[in-house]
N, C-alpha and C positions, 0 to 999 in steps of 0.2 A: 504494500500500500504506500502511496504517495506521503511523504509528511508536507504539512503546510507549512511555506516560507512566509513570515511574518517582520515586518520592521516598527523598531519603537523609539522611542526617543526619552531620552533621559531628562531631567531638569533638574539643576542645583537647587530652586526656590530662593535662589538669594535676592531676585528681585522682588515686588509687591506683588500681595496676592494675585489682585485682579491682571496682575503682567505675565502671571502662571496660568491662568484660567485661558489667556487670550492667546499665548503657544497653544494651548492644548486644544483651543478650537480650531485653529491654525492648522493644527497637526491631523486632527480627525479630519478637517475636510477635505487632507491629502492625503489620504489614503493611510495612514500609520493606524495600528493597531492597538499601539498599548502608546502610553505614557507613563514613565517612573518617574516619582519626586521623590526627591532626597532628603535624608534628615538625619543631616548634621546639627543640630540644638543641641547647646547653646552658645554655637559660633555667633560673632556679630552679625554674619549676613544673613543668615537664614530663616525664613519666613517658619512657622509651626507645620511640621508636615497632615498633621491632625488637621487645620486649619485650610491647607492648600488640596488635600486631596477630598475635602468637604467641598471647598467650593467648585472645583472642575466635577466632582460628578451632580455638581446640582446644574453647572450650563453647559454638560454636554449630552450624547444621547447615546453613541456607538462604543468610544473608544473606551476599551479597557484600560483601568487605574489602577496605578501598583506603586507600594511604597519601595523607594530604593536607594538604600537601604534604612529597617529598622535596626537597633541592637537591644540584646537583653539585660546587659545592664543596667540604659539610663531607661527604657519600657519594658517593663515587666509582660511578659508571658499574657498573664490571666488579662493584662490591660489591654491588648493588643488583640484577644481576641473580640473583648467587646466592641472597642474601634473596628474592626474591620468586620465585625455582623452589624454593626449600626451604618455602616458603609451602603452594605448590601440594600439593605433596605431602600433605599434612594436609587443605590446604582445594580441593582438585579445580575448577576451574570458577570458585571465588569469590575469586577473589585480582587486583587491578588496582592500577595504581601512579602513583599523580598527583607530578607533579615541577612544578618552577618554578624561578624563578631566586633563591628563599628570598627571607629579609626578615632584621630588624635582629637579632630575637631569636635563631635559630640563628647568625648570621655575626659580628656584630660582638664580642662574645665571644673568640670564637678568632683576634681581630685579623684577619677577612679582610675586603679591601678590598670596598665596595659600591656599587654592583656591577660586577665586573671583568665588560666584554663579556658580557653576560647572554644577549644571543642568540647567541651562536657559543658560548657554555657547553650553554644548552640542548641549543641544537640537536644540536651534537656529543654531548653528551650521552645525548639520544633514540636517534641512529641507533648510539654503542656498543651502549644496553640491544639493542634489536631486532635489531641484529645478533647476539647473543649470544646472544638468548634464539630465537633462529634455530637455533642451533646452531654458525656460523658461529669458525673462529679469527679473531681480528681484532688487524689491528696498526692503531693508528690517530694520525698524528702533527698532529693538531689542530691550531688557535690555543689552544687552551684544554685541549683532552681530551688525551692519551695513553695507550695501553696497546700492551704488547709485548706478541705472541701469546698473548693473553687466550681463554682457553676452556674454554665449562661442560661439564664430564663427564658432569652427566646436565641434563637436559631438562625443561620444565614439559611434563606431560600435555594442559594444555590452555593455549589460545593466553592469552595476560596481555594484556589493553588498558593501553595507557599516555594516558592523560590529562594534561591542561597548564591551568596555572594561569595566566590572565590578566587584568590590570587594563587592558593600555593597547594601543594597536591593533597595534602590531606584532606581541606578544605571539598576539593573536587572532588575526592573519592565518595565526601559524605552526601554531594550533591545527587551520587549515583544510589545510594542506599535509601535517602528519609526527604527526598526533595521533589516538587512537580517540576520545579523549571532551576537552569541556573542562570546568574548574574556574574558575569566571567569581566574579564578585563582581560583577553588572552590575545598575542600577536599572531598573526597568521602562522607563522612558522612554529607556536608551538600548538597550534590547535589540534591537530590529530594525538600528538601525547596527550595533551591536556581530556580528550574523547576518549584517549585508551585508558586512562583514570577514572572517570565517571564511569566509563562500562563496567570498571574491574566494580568499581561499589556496587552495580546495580546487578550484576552478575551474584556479589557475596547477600545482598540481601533478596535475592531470587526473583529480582523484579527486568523488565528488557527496557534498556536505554533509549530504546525506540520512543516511551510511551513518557521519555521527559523533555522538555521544550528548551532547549540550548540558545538560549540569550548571551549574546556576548557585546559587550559596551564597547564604543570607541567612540573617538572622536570624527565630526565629519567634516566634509569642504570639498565642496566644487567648484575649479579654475579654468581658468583657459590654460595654464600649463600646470605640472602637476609639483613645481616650483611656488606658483601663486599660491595653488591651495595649498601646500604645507605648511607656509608661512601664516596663514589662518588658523593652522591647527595644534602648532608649536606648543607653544605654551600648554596647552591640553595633554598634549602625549608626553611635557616635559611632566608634569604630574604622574600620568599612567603608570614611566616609567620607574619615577622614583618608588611606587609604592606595590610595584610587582619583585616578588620573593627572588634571592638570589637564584635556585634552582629552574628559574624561567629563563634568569638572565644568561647562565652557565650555556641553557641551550641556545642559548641567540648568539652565544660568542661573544657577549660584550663584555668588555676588559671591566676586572672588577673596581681600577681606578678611576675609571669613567663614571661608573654608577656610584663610586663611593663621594665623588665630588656634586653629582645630581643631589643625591640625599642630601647632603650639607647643607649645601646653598637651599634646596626648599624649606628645611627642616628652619634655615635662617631665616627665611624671606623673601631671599634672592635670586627670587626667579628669573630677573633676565642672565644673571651668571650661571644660573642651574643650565637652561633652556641651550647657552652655550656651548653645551659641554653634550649636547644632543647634535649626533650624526645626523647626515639625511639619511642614511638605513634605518635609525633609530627612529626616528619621524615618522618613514613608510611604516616601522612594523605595528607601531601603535597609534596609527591609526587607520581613517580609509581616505584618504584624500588627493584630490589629482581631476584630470579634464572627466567630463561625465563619462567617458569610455573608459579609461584606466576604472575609474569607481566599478563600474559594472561589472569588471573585470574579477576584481577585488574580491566585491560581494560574491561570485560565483564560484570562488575557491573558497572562503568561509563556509556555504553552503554546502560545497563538497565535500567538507573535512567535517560536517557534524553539523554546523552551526543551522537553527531552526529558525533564530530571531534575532536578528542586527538592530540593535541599541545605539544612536547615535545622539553623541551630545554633538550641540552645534551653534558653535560659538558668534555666528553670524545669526542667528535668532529666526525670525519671519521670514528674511530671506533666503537664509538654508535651509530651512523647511520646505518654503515653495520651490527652491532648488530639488529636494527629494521627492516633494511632489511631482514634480513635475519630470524631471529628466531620470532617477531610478527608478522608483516603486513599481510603476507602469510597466516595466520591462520584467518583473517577478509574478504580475498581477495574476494570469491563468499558469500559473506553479503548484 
């Protein structure tokens, strides 16, 4: 059987709500399927993801909404389930909930350590929500999770896919065992390992990799040369890179002083000296950008190598949307 090829679009939510509402009508009436907002709280920029993913399912009508990503340290399990059944309600069918194990800007904030046992958070984490959103009461005395007989009084309509957010192979592995969908940041070149990891999890917990929805985030940009669009997408894939596991990088071959000098400078501030220290290899691999034929291109080997649903953040806003409107999507549409 066919899997269906799907494109979504990521949103930081660092601008105002109603600026998140107006991509995401943007983005449904070009054909994009999903929309993720992100939630980093409580960085300065960041709008309440609670908040943003409220108001895009009250003004739109198609496009599925997914948070990307939650964590379970600064939202608790039992909270997130009720959030995302009170979702439901409003938005029937389009409501999905990406988690991970967060990053610096939600955690370090609120002084919590990172990251305390990231997998036994998740994980535990996962099986509260779907226990819950089962219907199930659940008492659960974790390494990491707790809840006393936690339990939702009403129900999503319709089932919530929970997706997971991975950089680094364990992470992947767990997408393939307890995950509907993943939230990758993966380069082309390491996509088929990165696939032969989720199969080996989905294999150990006896479920077929077929039946999980491979989302993979990158940065996007369409140019007249594939010089222009880079240069749009820099600074983007100068982040991707710094926060992708050494073991992705080992496989890219990039020198570990290269990337040890990226991390610094972001970890400083200093993005334009990080962003320098970025090849154009490094560029290409994380992200998709280039004339609309190289993009197509791109996208087609992602597709080949596993990839179900291409996540593009897109640093050009309304006009890179109607850029994918218009010159990709279209070209995947009867897939």
């Amino acid at each position: 059987m066919t899997r269906k090829l799907n494109f979504g679009l990521n949103l930081a939510g660092f601008g105002p709500v109603l600026e998140t509402v107006r991509l995401s009508r943007t983005a449904e009436k070009q054909g994009f399927e999903y929309v993720w907002i992100a939630d980093e709280n409580p960085s300065p920029l960041c709008r309440d993801v609670v908040v943003n993913v409220t108001a895009v399912a009250m003004k739109t009508s198609k496009i599925k909404i997914g948070t990307g990503i939650c964590n379970f340290y600064t939202r608790h399990p039992a909270l997130l389930a009720v959030f995302v059944s009170s979702i439901d309600e409003m938005a029937t069918g389009r409501v999905a909930l990406g988690v991970g194990p967060g990053g610096d800007m939600p955690l370090r904030p609120l002084g919590i350590k990172m990251w305390e046992k990231p997998l036994a958070t998740v994980r535990e984490g996962i099986e509260v929500v779907t226990r819950l959103l089962s219907g199930e009461k659940v008492d659960c005395e974790g390494e990491m999770i707790r809840t006393r007989g936690a339990k939702l009084a009403f129900l999503p309509k319709a089932r919530i896919p929970i997706y997971l957010a991975a950089r680094s192979p364990k992470f992947m592995q767990m997408i393939g065992e307890v995950a509907d969908g993943s939230l990758l940041n993966t380069p082309l070149h390491y996509m088929k390992h990165a696939m032969r990891i989720v199969k080996e999890g989905a294999e150990k917990a006896g479920r077929n990799v077929r039946d999980v929805d491979i989302g993979n985030i990158l940065p996007f940009a369409v140019g007249d040369s594939n010089e222009e669009a880079q240069k749009k997408v820099k600074y983007l894939a100068t982040f991707m890179s710094a926060f992708t596991s050494d073991l992705v990088h080992e496989e890219l071959g990039t020198k570990p002083e290269r990337i040890k000098a990226i991390r610094e400078n972001v970890g400083n501030g200093q993005i334009d000296k990080a962003a320098s220290f970025m090849t154009s290899d490094m560029t290409d691999e994380f992200s998709v950008a280039g004339t609309p034929a190289y993009c197509l291109e791109r996208i087609e080997e992602f597709f080949k190598a596993g990839v179900t649903q291409m996540i593009f953040v897109i640093p050009e806003g309304t006009t890179g949307i109607k850029s994918a409107g218009s010159r990709i999507i279209p070209s995947f549409a009867t897939r």
